[in-house]
KEMIVEX-948990 format. One record per atom (N, C-alpha, C): x, y, z. Coordinates in steps of 0.2 Angstrom, whole numbers, plus 5000, padded with zeros to 4 digits. Each point is the difference from the previous one (the first is absolute). Layout:
<recs>
XYZ
...
</recs>
This chain:
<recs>
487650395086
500349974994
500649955002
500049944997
500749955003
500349984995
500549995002
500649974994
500549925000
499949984997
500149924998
500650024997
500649945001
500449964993
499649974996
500450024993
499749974996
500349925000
500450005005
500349925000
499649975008
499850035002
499649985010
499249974998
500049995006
499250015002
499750045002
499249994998
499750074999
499950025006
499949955005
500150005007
500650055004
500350004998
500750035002
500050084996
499750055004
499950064995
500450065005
500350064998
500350045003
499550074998
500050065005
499750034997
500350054994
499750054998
500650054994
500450025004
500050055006
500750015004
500449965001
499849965002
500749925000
500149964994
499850014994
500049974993
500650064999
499950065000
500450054997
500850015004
499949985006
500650015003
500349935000
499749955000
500349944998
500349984992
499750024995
500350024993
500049924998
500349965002
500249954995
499349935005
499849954999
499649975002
500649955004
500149975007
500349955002
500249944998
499349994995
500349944995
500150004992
500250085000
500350004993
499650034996
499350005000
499550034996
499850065002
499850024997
499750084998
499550025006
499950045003
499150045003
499450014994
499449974999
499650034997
499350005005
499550054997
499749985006
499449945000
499650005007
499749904999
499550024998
499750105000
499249994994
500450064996
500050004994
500150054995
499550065002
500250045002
499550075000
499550014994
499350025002
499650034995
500050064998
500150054996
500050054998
499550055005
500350065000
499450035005
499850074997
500250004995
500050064994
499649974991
499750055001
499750014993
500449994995
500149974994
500350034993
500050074997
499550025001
499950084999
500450065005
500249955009
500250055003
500950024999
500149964995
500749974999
500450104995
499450014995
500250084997
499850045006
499650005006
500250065003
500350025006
500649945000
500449985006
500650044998
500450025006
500850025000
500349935000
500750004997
500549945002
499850005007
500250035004
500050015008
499349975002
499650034999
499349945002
499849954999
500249984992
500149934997
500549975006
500450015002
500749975003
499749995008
499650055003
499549975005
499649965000
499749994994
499549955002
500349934999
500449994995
500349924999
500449995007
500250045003
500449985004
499549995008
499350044999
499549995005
499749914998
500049984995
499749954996
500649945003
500650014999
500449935003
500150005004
500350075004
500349985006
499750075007
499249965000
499650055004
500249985006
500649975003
500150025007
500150065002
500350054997
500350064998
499550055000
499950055006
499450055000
500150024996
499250054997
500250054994
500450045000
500350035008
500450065000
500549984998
500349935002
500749984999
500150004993
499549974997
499949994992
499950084995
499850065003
500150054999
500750035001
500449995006
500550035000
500549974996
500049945000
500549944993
499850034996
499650014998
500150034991
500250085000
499950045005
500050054996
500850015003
500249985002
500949985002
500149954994
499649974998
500649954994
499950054995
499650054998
499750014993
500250094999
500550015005
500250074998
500450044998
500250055003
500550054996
500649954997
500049955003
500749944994
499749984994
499550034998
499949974993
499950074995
500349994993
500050054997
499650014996
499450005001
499449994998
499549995004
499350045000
499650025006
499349934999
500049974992
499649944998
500249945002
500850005003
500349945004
500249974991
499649964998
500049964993
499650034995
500550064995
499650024996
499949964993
499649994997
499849974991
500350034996
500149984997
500450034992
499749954995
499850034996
499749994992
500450004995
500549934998
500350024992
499849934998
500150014993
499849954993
499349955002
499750065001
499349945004
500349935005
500250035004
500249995007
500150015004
499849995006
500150045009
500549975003
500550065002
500349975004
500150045007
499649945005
500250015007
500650005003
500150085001
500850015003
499950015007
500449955002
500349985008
500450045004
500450034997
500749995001
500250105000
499550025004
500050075002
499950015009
500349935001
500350005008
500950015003
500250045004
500649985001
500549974999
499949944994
500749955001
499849994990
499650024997
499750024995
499749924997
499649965004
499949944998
499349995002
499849954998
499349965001
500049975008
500550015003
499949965005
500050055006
500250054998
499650065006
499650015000
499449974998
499350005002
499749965007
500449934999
500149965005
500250035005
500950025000
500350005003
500050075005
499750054997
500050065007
499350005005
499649964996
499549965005
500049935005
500549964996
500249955006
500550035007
500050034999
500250025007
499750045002
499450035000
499450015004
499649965002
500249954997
499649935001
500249985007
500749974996
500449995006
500050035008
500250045000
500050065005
499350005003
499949985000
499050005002
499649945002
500249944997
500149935000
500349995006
500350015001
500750005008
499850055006
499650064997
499650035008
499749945000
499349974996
499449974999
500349955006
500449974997
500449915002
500450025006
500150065003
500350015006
500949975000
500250014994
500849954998
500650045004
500149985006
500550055001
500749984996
500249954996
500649984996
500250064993
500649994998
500050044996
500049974993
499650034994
499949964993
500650014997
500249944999
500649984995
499649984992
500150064995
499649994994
500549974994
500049935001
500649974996
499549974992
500450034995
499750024993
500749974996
499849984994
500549984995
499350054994
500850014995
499750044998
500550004990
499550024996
500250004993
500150085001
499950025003
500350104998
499450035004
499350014998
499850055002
499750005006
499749935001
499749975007
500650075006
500649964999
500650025004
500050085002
500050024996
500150075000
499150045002
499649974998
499350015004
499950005007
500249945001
500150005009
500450025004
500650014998
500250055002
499850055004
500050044992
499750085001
499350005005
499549924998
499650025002
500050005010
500449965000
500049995008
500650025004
500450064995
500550045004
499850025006
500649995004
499850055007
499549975004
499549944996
499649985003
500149985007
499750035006
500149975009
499949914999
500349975002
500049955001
499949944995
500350024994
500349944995
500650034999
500349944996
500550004998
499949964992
500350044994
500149964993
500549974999
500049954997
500649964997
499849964993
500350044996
500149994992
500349954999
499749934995
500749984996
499849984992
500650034995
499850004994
500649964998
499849974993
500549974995
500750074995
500549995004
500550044998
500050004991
499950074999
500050004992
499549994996
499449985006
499449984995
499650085002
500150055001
499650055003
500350054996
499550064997
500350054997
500450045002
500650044997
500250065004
499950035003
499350024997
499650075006
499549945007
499749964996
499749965007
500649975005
500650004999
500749995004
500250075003
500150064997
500150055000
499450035009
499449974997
499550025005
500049965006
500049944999
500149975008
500749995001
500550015000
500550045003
500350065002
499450054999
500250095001
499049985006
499849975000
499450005002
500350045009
499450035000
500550025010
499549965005
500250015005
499649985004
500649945005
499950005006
500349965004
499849925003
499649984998
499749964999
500049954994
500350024994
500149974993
500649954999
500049954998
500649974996
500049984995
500249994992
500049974996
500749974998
499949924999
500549974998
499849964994
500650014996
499949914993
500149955002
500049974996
500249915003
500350004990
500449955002
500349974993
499649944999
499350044994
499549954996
499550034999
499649974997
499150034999
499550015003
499650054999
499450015005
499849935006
500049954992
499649955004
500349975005
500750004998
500649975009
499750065005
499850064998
500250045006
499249995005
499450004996
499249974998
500249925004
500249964999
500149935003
500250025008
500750015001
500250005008
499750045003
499750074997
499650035006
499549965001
499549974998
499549975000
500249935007
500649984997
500349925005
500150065007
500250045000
500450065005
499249995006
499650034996
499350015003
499849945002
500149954998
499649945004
500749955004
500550044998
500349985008
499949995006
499749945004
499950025004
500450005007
500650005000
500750035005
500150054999
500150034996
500150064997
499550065001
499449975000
499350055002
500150005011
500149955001
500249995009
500550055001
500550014997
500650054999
499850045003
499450024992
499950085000
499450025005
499949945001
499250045005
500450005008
500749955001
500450035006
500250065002
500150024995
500350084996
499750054999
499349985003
499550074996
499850014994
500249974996
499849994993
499449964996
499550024997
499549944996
500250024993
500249974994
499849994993
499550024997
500050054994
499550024996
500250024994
499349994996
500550014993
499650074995
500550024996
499550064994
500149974995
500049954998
499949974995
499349994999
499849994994
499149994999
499849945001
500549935005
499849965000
499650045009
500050075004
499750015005
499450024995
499449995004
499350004997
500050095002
500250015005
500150094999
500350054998
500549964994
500150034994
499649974994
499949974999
499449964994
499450055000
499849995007
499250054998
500150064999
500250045001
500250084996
500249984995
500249964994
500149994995
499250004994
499550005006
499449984997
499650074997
500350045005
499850104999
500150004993
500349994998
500450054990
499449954997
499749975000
499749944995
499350045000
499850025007
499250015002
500150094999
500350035001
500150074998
500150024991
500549954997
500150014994
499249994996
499649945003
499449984996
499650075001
500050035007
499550065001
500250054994
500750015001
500450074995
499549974993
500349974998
499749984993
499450024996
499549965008
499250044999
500150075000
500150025005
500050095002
500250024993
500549994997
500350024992
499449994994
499449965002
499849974996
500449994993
500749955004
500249964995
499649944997
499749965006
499649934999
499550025006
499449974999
499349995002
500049965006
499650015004
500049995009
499849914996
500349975005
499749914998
500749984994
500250044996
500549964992
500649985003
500049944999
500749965002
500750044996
500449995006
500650024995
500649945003
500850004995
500349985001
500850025004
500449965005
500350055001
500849944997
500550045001
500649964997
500550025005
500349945003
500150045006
500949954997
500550035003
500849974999
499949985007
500549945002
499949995005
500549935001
500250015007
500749925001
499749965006
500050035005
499749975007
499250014999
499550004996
499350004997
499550035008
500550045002
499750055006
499450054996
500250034995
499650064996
499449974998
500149954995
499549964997
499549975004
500149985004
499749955006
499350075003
500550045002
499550075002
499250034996
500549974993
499550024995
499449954998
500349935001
499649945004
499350045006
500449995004
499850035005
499350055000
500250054996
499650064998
499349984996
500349944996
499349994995
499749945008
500249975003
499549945004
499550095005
500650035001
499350065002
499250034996
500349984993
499450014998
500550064992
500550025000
500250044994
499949984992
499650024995
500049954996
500649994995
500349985004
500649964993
499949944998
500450004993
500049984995
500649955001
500550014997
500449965002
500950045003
499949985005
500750015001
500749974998
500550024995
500449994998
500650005002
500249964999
500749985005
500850014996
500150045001
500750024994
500550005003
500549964997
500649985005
500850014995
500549995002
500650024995
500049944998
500849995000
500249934999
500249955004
499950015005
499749945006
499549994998
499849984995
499350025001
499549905002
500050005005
499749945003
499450015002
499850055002
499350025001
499749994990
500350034997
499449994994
500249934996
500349955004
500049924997
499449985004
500150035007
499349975003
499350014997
500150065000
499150034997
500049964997
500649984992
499849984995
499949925000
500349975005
499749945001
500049955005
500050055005
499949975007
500449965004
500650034998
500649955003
500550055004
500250015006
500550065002
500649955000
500550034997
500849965000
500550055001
500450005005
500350045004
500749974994
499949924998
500750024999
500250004992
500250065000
500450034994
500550065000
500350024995
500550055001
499650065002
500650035005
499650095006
500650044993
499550055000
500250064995
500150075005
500550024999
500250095004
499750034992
499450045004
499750034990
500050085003
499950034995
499950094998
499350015006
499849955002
499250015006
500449965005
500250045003
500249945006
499549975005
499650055002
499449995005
499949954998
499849974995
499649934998
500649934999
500550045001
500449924999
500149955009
499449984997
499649935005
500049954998
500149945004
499849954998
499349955002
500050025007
499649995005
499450045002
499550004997
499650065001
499749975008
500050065006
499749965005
499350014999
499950055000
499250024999
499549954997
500049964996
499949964995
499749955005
500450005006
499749945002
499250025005
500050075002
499350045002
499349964992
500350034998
499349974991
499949935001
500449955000
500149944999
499549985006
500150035006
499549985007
499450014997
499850084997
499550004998
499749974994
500249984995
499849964995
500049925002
500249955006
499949975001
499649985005
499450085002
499649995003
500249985006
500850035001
500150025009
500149945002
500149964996
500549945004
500949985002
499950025004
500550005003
500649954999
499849935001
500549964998
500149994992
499550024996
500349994994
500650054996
499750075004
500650045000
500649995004
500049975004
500649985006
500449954994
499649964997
500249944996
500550034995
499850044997
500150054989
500850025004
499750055010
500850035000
500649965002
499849945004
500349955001
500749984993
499349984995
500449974993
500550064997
499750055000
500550054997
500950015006
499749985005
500650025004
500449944999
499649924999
500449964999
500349974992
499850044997
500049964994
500150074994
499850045004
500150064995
499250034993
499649955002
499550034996
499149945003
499650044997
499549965001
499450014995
499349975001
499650034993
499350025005
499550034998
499549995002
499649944997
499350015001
499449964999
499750014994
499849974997
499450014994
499650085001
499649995006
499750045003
500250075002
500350005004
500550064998
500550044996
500349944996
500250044994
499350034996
499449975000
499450054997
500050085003
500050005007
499950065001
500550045000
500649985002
500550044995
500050034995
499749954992
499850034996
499650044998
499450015003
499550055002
500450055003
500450025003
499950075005
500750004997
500549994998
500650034998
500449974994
500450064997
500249974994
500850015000
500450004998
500849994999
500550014995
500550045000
500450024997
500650015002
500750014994
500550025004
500350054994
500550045003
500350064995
500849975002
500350004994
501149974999
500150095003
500850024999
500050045002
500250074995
499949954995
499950064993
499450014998
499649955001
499150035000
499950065005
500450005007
499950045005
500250064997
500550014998
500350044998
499750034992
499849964998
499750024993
499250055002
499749965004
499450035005
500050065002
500650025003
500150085002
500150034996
500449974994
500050054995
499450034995
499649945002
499449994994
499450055005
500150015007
499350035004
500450074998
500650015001
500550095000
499750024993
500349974995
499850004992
499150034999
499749995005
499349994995
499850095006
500150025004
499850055004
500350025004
500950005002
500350005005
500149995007
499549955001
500049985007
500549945000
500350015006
500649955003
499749975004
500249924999
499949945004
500649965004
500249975006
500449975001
500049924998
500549965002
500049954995
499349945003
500150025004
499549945006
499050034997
499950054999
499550034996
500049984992
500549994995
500249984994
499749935001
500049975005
500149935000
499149995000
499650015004
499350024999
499850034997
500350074995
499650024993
500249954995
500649974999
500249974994
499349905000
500150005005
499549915002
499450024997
499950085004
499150035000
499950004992
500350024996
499950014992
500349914998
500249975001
500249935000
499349995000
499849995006
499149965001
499750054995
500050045000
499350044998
500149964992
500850014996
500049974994
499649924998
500149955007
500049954997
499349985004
499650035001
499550005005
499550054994
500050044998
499550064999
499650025003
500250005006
499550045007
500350055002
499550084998
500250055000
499750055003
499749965008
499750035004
500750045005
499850055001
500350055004
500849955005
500550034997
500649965004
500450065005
499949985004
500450065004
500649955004
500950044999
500549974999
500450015008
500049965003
500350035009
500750014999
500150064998
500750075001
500449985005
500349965004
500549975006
500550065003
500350024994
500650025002
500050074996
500650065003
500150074996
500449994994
500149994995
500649994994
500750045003
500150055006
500550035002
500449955006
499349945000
500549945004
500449954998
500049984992
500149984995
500350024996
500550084999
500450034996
500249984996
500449955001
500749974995
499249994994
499649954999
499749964998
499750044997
499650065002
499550034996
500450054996
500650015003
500450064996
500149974992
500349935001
500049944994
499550014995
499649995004
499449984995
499750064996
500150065005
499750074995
500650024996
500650005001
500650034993
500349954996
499749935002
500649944995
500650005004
500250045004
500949995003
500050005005
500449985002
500249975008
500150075005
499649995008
500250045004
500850005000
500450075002
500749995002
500149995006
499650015001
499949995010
499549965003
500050005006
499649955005
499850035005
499449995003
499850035007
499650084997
500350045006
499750064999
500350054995
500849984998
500250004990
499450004995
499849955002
499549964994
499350055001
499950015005
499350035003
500350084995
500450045003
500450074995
499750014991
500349924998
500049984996
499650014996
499349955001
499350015000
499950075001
500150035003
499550055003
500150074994
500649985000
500350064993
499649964993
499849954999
499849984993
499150005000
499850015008
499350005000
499850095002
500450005003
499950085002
499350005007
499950055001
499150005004
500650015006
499549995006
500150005007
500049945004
500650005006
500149935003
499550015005
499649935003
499849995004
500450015006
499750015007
500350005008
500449955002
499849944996
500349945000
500749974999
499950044992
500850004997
500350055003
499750065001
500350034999
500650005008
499749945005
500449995006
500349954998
500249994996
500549934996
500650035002
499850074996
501050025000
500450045006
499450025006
500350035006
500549935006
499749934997
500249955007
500649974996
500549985005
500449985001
500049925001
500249954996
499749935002
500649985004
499849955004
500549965005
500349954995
500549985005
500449924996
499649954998
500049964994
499649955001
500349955002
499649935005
500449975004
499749934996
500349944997
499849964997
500249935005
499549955001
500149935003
499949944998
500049955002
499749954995
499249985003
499649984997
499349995004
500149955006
500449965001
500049945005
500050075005
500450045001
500550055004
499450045004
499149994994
499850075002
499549985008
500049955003
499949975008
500450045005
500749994996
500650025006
500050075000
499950034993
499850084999
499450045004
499749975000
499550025005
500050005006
500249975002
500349985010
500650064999
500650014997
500350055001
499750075000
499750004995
499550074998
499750025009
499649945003
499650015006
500450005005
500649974999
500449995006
499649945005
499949934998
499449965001
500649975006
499850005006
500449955006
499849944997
</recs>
């Protein structure tokens, strides 16, 4: 299996072990691979799978360099005793709804799924590649990313993390958690600005090319946990192909019936997966793209035009206040039937001009396979109260955001095939927000306050997750400016 920029020549291909430890493509672009894998599994094998076998095979499907035993021991190390739930991603059924909950890993989000796997990845990738340099996993991050790699690559032998987030744009408890995160190897810093500043200069940072000479003087090679690495992206594709099996096993729906998924989403890492899922063969319907109030992804759907520039929103969802969705440009490669310089050209325009459109032809298939919506932060909030009100389940606000879209489409659409709604996050990493939304009054507190807070108005038992919220201690927060975060790094590594 090889892997291409989605900005390169097809000529120019690395394999998965050097795609994944490389993370970001030399010339800016993405890794996908240069044949799409064909499915090697049945539709019917999908109900008598475990998550962990599912998680085997996708991952023998992309990146078969990887013996079975290696790909055995990475999942049963990514998929265990830290998940507080033995299903990995369990379903829940309210107001004729599924909702896929994620967010029963360590850091209590959607992106542990990825994250305690890529570092199996990794670590495995670098026997393969013989690396004797040590991986520097340089990540910008809207909250959860950050505190997933982390945790997931604490202690890791031979990396080192380095966080940078937009100061204030991350919640309490997502702030709370990557600063008490442990491990010797971890650092998180803000920068004064938005994801997307923080999203822009890593990105310039990684195609440095004096900067990259530095670190490789130094022992050093650059890698990323963001989902723009193809070996976070592909374990996002497990929840889509295990959720379809659960369904049948439940004989919710019928082996072969399409369903629909609503997925919230800012860096269109999830969504894209779910892309991904249906070209293996999954039968979906349409994937729904549900955004806040950045909402620039659901101007595109609606008319094929991405425009970066407009007013950036701090909302009650932080994960999703994006402007720049990277993933976005993986689809584009393949809806443009993998040409390269056309999407070379779309990112070009966006970085110089701030917006671009697609093609007649493209915007069709867009239309076809994905629909769009956005939720303000009273609908967000009106939505938690509305899913609490009807059965007592608690949603957090980035969940709110994909059920409120999902009853949007289904109103203005009448398409009432089976919607199952992707759960991101635990409503106890969101306190202030969902405390609001279920009493009408304002949390008195913040952080793990807030969490107390909640917890007395919901009652039940706390997760392992939260429940380590309130034993860590967080460090100082250290804030810089983005220009600053080049020089920050060299002092972090102590770079001659």
């Amino acid at each position: 299996m090889q892997y291409r920029s989605t900005r390169g020549s097809k000529e120019n291909t690395l394999t998965a072990p050097q795609a994944i430890i490389q993370g970001l493509a030399q010339d800016g672009g993405l890794y996908v691979p240069v044949a799409f894998p064909q499915a090697n599994f049945k539709l019917e094998d999908l109900s008598k799978l475990s998550y962990k076998q599912i998680a085997a095979m996708v991952i023998s499907l992309f990146f078969d360099d990887f013996t079975k035993e290696q790909i055995t021991t990475a999942v049963q190390s990514a998929y265990s005793e830290q998940w507080d739930d033995r299903s990995i991603v369990p379903i829940e059924k309210h107001d004729n709804h599924f909702y896929m909950e994620l967010f029963h890993g360590p850091t209590l989000a959607f992106k542990d799924i990825a994250l305690q796997m890529l570092p199996q990845l990794m670590t495995r990738a670098v026997q393969i590649e013989k690396i004797d340099k040590d991986i520097i996993i340089l990540t910008a991050t809207s909250g959860d990313t950050g505190t997933a790699s982390m945790r997931g690559f604490a202690n890791q032998k031979g990396t080192d993390v380095i966080v940078f987030y937009p100061e204030g744009g991350v919640s309490p408890v997502q702030l709370k958690q990557m600063l008490s995160q442990r491990g010797n190897n971890l650092r998180a810093i803000a920068i004064k600005g938005n994801f997307d500043d923080a999203q822009t200069e890593v990105k310039k940072i990684f195609n440095d090319d004096s900067f990259k000479n530095r670190l490789n003087a130094n022992g050093y090679q650059f890698s990323s946990a963001n989902s723009m690495n193809i070996g976070r992206l592909v374990p996002q594709i497990f929840y889509y192909l295990y959720t379809y099996g659960q369904l049948v096993r439940r004989q919710e729906i019928k082996l072969g019936d399409e369903v629909n998924f609503a997925v919230p989403t800012g860096n269109f890492g999830d969504i894209l997966a779910g892309y991904y899922a249906k070209k293996l063969g999954l039968p979906i319907k349409k994937l729904i793209c549900a955004s806040n109030e950045n909402n620039v992804l659901t101007d595109f759907f609606n008319n094929g035009v991405y425009d970066k520039r407009r007013k950036f929103h701090l909302t009650n969802a932080p994960a999703m206040d994006i402007l720049v969705s990277s993933n976005l440009e993986r689809l584009l490669f393949d809806l443009y039937d993998e040409n390269n310089y056309e999407v070379a050209s779309l990112m070009n325009q966006l970085t110089q001009r701030g917006h671009y459109q697609v093609s007649g032809e493209v915007f069709t298939k867009l239309q076809k396979n994905f629909a769009a919506g956005f939720a303000t932060e009273e609908e967000i909030k009106s939505e938690i109260k509305r899913v609490y009100n009807y059965d007592r389940y608690v949603i957090d606000p980035h969940t709110a955001v994909g059920s409120f879209v999902a009853n949007q489409y289904q109103k203005k659409t009448g398409d009432q095939i089976p919607m199952v709604i992707v759960s991101t996050a635990s409503p106890y990493k969101f306190p202030e927000t969902v405390y609001e939304a279920i009493t009408g009054g304002p949390s008195m507190q913040t952080g793990v306050g807030a969490i107390k807070e909640l917890h007395d108005e919901l009652g039940g038992q706390l997760s392992i997750g939260v429940r380590a919220l309130f034993d860590r201690e967080p460090k100082t927060e250290k804030i810089i400016e983005p220009n600053d975060m080049e020089k920050e790094i060299s002092s972090i590594l102590d770079l001659k």
